[in-house]
C-alpha positions in Angstrom: -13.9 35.8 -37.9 -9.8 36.2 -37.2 -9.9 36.1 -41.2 -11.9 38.3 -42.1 -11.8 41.3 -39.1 -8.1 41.2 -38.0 -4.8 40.4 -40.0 -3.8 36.9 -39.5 -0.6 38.2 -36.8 -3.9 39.3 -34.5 -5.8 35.9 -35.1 -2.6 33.7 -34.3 -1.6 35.5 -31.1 -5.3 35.7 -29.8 -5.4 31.7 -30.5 -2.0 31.2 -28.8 -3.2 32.9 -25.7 -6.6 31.0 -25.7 -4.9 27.9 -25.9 -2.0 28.8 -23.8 -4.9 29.7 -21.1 -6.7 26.6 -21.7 -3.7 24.4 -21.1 -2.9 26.3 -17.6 -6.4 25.4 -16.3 -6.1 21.8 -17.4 -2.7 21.6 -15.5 -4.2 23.1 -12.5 -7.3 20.8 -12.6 -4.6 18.3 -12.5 -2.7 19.2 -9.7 -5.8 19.8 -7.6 -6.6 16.0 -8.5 -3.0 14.6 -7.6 -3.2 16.7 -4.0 -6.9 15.6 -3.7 -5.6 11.7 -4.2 -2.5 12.4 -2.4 -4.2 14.1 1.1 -7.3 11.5 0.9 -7.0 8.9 4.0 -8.3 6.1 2.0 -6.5 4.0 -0.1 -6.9 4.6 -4.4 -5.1 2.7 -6.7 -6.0 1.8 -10.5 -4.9 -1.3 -12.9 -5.3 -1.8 -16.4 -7.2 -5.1 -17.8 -4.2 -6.9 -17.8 -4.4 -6.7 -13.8 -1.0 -4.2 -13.9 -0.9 -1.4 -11.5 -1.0 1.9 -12.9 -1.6 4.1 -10.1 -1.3 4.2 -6.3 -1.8 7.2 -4.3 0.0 8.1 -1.1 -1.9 6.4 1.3 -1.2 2.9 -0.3 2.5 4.2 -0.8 2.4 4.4 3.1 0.6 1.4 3.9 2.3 -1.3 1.8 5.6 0.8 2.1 6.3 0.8 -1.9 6.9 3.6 -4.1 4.8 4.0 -7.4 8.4 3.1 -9.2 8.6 0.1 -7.4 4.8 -1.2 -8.0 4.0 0.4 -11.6 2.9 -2.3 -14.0 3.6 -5.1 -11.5 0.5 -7.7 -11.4 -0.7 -8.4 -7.7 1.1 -11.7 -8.2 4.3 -10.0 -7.9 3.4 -7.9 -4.9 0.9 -10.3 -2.6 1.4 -14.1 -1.7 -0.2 -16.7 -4.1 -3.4 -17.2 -2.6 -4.1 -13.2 -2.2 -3.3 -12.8 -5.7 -5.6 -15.4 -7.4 -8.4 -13.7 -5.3 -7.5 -10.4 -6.4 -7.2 -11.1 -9.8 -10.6 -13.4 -10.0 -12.7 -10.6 -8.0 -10.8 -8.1 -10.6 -11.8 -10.2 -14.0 -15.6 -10.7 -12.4 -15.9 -6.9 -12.5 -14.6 -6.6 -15.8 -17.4 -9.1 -17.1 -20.1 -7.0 -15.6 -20.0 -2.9 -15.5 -20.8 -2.3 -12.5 -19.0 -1.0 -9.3 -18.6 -4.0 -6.9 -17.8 -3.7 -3.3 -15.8 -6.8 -1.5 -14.2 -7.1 1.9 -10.3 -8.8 0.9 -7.6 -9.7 2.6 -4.3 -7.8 2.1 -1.4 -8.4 4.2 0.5 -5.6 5.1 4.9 -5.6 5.2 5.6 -6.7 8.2 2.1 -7.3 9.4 -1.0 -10.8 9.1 -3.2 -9.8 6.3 -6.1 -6.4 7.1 -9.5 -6.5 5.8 -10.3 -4.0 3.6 -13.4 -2.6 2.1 -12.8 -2.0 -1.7 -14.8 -0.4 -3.9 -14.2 -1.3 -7.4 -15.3 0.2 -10.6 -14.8 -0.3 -14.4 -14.3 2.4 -16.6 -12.6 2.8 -19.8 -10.4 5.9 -20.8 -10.9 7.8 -23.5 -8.9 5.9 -25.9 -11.3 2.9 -25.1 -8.9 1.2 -22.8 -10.5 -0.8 -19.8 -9.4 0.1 -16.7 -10.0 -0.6 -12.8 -10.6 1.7 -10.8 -10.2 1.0 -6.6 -10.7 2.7 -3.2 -10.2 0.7 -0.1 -10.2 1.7 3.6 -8.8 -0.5 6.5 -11.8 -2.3 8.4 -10.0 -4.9 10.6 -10.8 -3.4 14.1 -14.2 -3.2 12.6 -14.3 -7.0 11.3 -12.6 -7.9 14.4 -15.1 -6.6 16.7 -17.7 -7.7 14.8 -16.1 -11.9 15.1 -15.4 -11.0 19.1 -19.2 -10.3 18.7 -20.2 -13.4 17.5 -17.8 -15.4 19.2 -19.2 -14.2 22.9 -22.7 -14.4 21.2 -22.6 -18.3 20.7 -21.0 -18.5 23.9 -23.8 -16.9 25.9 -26.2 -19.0 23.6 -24.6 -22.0 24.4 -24.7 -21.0 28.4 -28.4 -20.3 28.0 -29.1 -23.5 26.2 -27.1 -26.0 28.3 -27.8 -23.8 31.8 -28.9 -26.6 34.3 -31.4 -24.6 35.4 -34.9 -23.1 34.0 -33.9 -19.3 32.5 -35.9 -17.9 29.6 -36.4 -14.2 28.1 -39.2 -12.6 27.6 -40.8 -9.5 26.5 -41.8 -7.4 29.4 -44.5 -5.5 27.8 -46.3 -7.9 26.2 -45.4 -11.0 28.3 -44.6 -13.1 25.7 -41.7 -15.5 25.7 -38.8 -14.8 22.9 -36.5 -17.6 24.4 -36.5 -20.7 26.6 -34.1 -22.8 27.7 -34.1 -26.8 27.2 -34.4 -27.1 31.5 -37.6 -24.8 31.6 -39.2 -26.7 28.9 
């Protein structure tokens, strides 16, 4: 159409703009993505096959207290002691043999701190040059796990009470009368 209805001036300048236009909205879907990542409260980071970080977002800049200088292209085994790292990388090469998103509770100490648990969701995907990638969000569960083994803990201890109570004690379901636990001394 520029060809044959306007002089080819009229046809470049109209294309510059279009593009020009286009490339201001792709840099603004861009910085809506980095202040997205950058104001989420959970933890996103990304690595290439190879198991090299390629992104962290603020939150796991504040957490781990490293700057995406200081982690970029480093392999968990520079960053996490031995152990953490071999787990890392084997639940990162299992997810790489499947394609599908996999969600694991790990153990990542903190500087300065004993490891946190942390829920992590991991995905594969592969960019558009074909590259594989892994893709990562993880949120901070260890007042969560810890309640949940304080739980258990003061669960088998009651249990135990119950069981090795001296004296006849059972439970039982006051609607229907039946019995739903009984003690070895009331047997």
């Amino acid at each position: 159409r520029c060809l044959s209805d306007w002089s080819s001036d009229v046809c470049s300048s109209d294309l510059r703009r279009a593009a020009a236009y286009a490339e201001a909205g792709r840099l603004e879907i861009q910085r809506r993505f980095t202040a997205f990542m950058d104001h989420s409260p959970a933890i996103a980071f990304m690595k290439d096959a190879a198991g090299r970080l390629l992104y962290v977002n603020r939150a796991w800049t504040q957490v781990f207290g490293l700057t995406q200088e200081e982690i970029y292209g480093k392999h968990d085994s520079e960053l996490w002691p031995a152990a953490t790292a071999r787990k890392l990388r084997a639940t990162d090469l299992a997810l790489l043999a499947g394609d599908q998103p996999l969600q694991v509770v790990e153990q990542v100490p903190v500087t300065g701190s004993i490891p946190r648990d942390w829920l992590i969701v991991k995905f594969p995907f592969s960019s558009q040059e074909g590259e594989r990638l892994i893709g990562s969000t993880a949120i901070d569960i260890t007042d969560r796990e810890t309640a949940l083994r304080d739980l258990e803990a003061s669960e088998s201890r009651y249990r135990k009470l119950f069981e090795h109570n001296p004296l006849p004690a059972w439970v039982y379901d006051r609607e229907t009368l039946a019995f739903l636990n009984v003690n070895e001394a009331a047997v």
